[in-house]
C-alpha positions as a printed NumPy array, in Angstrom:
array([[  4.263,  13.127,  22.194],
       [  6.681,  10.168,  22.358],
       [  6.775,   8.089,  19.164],
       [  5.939,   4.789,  20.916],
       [  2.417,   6.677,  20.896],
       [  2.112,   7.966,  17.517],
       [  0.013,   7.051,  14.7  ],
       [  2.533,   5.324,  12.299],
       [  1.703,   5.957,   9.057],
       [  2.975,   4.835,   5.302],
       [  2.347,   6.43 ,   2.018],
       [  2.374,   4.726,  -1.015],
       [  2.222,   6.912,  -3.999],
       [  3.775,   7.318,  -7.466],
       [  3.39 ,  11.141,  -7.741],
       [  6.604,  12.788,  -5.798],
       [  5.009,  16.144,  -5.51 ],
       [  2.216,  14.596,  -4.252],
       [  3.471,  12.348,  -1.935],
       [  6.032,  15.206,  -0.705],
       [  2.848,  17.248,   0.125],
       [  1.489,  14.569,   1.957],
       [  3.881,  13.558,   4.24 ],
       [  5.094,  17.327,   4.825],
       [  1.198,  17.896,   6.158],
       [  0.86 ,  14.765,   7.952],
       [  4.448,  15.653,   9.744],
       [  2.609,  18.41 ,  10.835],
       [  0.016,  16.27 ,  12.901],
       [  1.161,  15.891,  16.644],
       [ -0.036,  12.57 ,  16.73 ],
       [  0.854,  11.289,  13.414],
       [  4.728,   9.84 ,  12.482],
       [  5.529,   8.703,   9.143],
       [  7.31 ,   5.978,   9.322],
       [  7.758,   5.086,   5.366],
       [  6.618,   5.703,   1.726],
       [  6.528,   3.983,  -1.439],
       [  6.342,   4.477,  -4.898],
       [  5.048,   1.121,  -6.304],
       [  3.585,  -1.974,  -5.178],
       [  6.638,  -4.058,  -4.508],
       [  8.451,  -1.228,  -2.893],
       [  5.434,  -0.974,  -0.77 ],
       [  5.257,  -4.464,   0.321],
       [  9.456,  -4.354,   1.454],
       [  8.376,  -0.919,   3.386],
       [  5.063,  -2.048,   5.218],
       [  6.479,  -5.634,   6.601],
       [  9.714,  -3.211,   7.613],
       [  8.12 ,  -0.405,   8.967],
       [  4.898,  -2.03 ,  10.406],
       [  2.593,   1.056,   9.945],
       [ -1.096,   1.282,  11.687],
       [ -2.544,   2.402,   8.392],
       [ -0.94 ,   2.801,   4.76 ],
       [ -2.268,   5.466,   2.598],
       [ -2.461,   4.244,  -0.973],
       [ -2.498,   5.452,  -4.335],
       [ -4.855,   2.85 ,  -5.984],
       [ -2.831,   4.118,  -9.677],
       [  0.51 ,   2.601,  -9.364],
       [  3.102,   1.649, -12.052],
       [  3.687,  -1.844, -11.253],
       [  0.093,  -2.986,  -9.745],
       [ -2.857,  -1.894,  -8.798],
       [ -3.593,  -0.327,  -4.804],
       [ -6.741,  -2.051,  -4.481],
       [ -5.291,  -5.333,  -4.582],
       [ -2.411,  -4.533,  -2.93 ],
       [ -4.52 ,  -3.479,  -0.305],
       [ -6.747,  -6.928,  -0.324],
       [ -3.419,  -8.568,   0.053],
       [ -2.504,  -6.192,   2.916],
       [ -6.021,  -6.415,   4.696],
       [ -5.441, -10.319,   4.746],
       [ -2.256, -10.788,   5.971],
       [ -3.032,  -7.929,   8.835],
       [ -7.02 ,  -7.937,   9.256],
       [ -5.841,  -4.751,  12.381],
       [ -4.11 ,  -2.445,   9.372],
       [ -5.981,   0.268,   8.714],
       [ -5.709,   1.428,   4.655],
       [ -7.106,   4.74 ,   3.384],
       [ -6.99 ,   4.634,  -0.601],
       [ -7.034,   7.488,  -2.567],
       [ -7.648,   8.272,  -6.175],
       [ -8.459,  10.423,  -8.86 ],
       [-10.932,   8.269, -10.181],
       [-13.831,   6.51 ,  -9.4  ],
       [-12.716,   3.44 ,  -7.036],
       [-16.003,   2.085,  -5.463],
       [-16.391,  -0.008,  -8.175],
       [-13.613,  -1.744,  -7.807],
       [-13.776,  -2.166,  -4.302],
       [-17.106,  -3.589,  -4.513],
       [-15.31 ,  -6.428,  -5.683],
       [-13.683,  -7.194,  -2.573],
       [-14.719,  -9.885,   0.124],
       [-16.396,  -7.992,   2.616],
       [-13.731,  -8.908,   5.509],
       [-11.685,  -6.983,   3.752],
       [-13.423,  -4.341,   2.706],
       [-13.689,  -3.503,   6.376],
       [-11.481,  -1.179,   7.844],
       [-10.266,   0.178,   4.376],
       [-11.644,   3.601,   3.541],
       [-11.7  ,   5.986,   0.414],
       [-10.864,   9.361,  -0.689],
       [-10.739,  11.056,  -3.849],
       [ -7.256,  12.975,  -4.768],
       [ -9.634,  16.252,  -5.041],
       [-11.075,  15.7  ,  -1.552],
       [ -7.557,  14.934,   0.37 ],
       [ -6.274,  18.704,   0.056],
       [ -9.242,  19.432,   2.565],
       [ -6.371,  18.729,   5.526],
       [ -9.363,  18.257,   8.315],
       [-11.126,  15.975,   5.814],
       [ -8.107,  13.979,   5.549],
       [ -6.746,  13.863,   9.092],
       [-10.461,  12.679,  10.519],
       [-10.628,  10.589,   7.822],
       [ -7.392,   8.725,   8.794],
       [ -7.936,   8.699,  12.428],
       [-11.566,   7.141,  12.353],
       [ -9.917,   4.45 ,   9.727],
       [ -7.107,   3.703,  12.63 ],
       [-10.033,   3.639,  15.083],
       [-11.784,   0.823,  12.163],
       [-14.373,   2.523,  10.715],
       [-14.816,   2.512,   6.952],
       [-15.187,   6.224,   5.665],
       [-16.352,   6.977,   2.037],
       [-15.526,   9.841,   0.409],
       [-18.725,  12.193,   0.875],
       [-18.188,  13.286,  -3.353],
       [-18.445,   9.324,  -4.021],
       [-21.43 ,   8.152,  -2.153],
       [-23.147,  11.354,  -3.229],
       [-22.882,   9.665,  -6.561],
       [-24.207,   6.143,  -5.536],
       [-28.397,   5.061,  -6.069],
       [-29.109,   1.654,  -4.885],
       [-29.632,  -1.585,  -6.41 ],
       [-32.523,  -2.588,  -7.282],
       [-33.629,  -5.813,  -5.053],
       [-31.427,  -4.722,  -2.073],
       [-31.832,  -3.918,   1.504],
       [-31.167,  -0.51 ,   1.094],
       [-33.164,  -0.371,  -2.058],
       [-35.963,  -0.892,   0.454],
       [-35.736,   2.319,   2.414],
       [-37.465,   5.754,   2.186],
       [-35.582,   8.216,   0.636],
       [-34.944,   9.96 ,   4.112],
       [-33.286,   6.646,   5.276],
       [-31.37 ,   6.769,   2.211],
       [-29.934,  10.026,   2.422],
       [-29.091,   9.15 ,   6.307],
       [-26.938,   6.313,   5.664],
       [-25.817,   8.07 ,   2.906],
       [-24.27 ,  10.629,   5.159],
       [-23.24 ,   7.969,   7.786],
       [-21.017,   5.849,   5.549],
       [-19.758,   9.364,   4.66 ],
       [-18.707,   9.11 ,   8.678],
       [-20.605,  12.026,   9.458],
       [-21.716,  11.697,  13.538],
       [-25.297,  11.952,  14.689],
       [-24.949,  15.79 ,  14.934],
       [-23.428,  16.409,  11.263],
       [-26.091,  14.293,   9.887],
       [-28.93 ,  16.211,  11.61 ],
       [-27.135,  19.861,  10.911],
       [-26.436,  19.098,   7.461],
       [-30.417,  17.286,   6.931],
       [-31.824,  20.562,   9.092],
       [-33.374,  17.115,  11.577],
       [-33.038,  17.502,  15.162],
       [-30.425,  14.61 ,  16.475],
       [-32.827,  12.219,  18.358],
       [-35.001,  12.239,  14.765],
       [-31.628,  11.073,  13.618],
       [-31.081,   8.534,  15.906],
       [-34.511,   7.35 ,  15.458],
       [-33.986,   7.476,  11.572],
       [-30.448,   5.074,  12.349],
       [-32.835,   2.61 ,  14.803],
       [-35.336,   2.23 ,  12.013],
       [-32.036,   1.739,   9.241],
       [-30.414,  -0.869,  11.139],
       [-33.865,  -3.175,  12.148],
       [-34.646,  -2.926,   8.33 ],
       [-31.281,  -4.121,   7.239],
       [-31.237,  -6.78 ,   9.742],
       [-27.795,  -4.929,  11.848],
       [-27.526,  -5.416,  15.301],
       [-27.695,  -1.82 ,  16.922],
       [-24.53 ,  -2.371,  19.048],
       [-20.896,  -0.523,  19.026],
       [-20.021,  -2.094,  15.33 ],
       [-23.688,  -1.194,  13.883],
       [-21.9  ,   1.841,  11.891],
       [-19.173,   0.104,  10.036],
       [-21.946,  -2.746,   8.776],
       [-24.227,  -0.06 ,   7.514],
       [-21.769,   1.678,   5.769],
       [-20.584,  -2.079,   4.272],
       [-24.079,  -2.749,   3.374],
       [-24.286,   0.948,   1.761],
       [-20.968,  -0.269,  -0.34 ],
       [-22.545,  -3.177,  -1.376],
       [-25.98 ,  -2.668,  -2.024],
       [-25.256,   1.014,  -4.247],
       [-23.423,   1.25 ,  -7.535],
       [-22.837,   4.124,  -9.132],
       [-24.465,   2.651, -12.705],
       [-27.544,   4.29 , -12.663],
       [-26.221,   8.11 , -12.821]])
């Protein structure tokens, strides 16, 4: 595949064995072409405006900063740059914090989940594509808020967006639930008219955004 249409890719992180690992799988990728990597926030700012990657993965740990702002910055200046952030710690929180046009298109893995190579690679190209994954190990973690829309649905429903903001398609979600699909489908229908989302081509990404922002991870 020429590199003209490649997936251009930068990694930002701190940890060289780590980030060697990385890259050395994601050279593996056909489709993929790293075009850069950092190992701190300012290095990472030089790198991304030279390079001009499709999506950065990002340490959200870094030595001089922190990747979640970085990648608010990022997400600003270049709402079509896709950002996967990855951690070893608990980073929804933090994220919450974000305005939710930038919270789009940025999705999260933990460190632990990222050595699953399939994980990872769907992972990055459904980010590139702008969907927001979350990490199936962190939203397993999340209850909802009381007084919120998704407070408001059945258990069932729950679990179903649960898996959906995961990015799990219409057949994972019904495999994985033991549902047939068109149960599932109705089950998405029924999600998206009681949170008030348009069931059109975007109606995934804003039920996984209202999943980000209407769960926290307090109640555990």
């Amino acid at each position: 595949m020429s590199e003209d249409k490649k997936l251009r890719l930068f990694v930002v992180e701190d940890q060289p064995l780590f980030r060697e690992l990385l890259c050395s799988f994601l050279d593996t990728v056909s489709d993929f072409w790293v075009v850069g990597t950092a190992a701190t926030v300012e290095d990472a700012k030089r790198g991304i405006e030279t390079h001009k990657p499709d999506l950065v993965l990002m340490d959200i740990d870094l030595p001089d900063g922190n990747g979640v702002g970085l990648a608010a910055t990022l997400r600003t200046n270049n709402p079509q740059l896709g950002i996967l952030l990855l951690s070893e710690n608990d980073l929804l929180e933090l994220v919450r914090t974000l305005p939710r046009k930038v919270q789009q298109g940025i999705s999260y893995l933990a460190k632990s989940s990222a050595i699953d190579l399939q994980l990872l690679t769907s992972t990055i190209r459904s980010t590139a594509m702008g969907y927001l994954v979350i990490d199936q190990r962190l939203t397993g973690r999340c209850e909802a808020k009381p007084g919120t829309g998704v407070a408001s649905l059945s258990p069932r429903q729950f679990e179903v967006l649960r898996l959906l903001a995961a990015a799990k398609s219409t057949e994972a979600i019904a495999s994985e639930l033991g549902l047939a699909q068109n149960s599932v489908v109705n089950i998405l229908t029924s999600i998206y008219s009681q949170l008030n989302i348009p069931d059109d081509a975007n109606a995934r990404v804003f039920a996984a955004l209202q999943f980000l922002s209407d769960t926290s991870n307090e109640f555990r």
